[in-house]
C-alpha positions as CSV (number, residue, x, y, z in Angstrom):
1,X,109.4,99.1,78.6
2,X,108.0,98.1,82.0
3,X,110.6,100.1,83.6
4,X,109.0,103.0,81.8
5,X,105.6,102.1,83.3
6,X,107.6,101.7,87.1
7,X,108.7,105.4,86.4
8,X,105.4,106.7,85.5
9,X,103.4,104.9,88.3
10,X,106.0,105.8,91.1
11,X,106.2,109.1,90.0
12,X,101.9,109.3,89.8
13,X,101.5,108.5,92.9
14,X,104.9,110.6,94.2
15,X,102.9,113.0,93.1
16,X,99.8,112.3,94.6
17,X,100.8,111.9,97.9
18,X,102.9,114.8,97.9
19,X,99.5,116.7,96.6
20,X,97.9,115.1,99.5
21,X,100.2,116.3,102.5
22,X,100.3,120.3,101.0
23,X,96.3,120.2,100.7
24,X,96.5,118.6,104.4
25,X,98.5,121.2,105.3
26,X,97.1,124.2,103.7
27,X,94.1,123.0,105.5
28,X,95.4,122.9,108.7
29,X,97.0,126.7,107.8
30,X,93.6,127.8,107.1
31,X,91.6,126.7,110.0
32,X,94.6,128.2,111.9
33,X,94.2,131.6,110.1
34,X,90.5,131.6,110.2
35,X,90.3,130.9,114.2
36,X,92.6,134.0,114.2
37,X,91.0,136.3,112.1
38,X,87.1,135.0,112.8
39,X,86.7,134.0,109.3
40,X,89.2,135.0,106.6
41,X,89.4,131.6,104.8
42,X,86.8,130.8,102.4
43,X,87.1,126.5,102.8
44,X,83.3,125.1,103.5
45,X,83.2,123.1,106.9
46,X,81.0,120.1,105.0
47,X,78.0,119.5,103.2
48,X,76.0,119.5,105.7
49,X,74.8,122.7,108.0
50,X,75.0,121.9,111.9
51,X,71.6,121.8,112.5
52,X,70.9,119.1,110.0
53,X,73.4,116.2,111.6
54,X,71.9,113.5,114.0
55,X,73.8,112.9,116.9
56,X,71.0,111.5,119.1
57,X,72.1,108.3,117.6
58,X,68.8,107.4,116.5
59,X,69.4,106.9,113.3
60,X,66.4,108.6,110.4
């Protein structure tokens, strides 16, 4: 029985890291493409708009 649960959690996180490193690379493909084609991928750069992020380092 616990070799059943050793299957099932190496496979989970087989699985999970092999999910991982084809979103990291699809990703990667994007920004590729996009930079090409001046904006033919549809992924959002973050949450927040450029205008809105402190980098004075002053903190709020």
């Amino acid at each position: 029985m616990l070799t059943l649960y050793l299957v099932i959690a190496l496979a989970s996180v087989s699985s999970l890291f092999l999910l991982s490193v084809l979103l990291f690379v699809g990703v990667r493909l994007c920004r590729r493409v996009r930079e090409a084609s001046l904006g033919a991928c549809s992924v959002p750069e973050g949450h927040f708009s450029g205008h809105l992020v402190d980098v004075s380092g002053m903190g709020t």
